[in-house]
N, C-alpha and C positions, 0 to 999 in steps of 0.2 A: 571215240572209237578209232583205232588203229585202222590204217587200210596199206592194203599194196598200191603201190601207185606204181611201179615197174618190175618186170617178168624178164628175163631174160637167158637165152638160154646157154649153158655153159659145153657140158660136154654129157656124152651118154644120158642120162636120165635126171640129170644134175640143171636146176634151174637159179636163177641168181635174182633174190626178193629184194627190193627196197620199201621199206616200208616209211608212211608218212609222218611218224614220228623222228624220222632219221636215221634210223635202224633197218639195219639188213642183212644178210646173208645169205650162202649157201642153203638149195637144200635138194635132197636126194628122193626123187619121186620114186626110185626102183622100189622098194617095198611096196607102196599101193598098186602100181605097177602089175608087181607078179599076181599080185591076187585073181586078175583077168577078169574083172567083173565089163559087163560088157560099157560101161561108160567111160571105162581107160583104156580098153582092148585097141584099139586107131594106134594108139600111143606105145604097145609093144615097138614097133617098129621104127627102127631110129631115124630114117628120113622124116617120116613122118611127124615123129617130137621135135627135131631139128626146125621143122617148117613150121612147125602151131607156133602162136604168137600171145600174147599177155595184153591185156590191155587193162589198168587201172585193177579192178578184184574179178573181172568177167578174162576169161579164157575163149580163147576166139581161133579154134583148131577141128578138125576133123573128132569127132565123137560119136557114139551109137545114135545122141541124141540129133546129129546133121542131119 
């Protein structure tokens, strides 16, 4: 099984994946984003995405579920 093993964050809603296979890239969270369900709603706001952090495939940022 594929994992992320780092998160990183680039710019606006744009996160930077590496995956454990050696593979990675860009990817654009703005589409689940707008949707506002309440367990991305934190994450509208850019400081706030700027500050959340990645760890391994667990996300470890402000969320409905904090």
């Amino acid at each position: 099984m594929i994992k992320i093993v780092r998160a990183d964050f680039v710019q606006d809603k744009v996160i930077r994946l590496a995956l454990s296979d050696g593979t990675g890239g860009d990817y654009d969270l703005a589409p689940l984003i707008v949707r506002g369900t309440d367990m991305v709603k934190p994450l509208e706001d850019a400081p706030s995405f700027a500050a959340s952090f990645w760890s391994s495939v667990h996300y470890a940022g402000p969320t409905a579920l904090s």
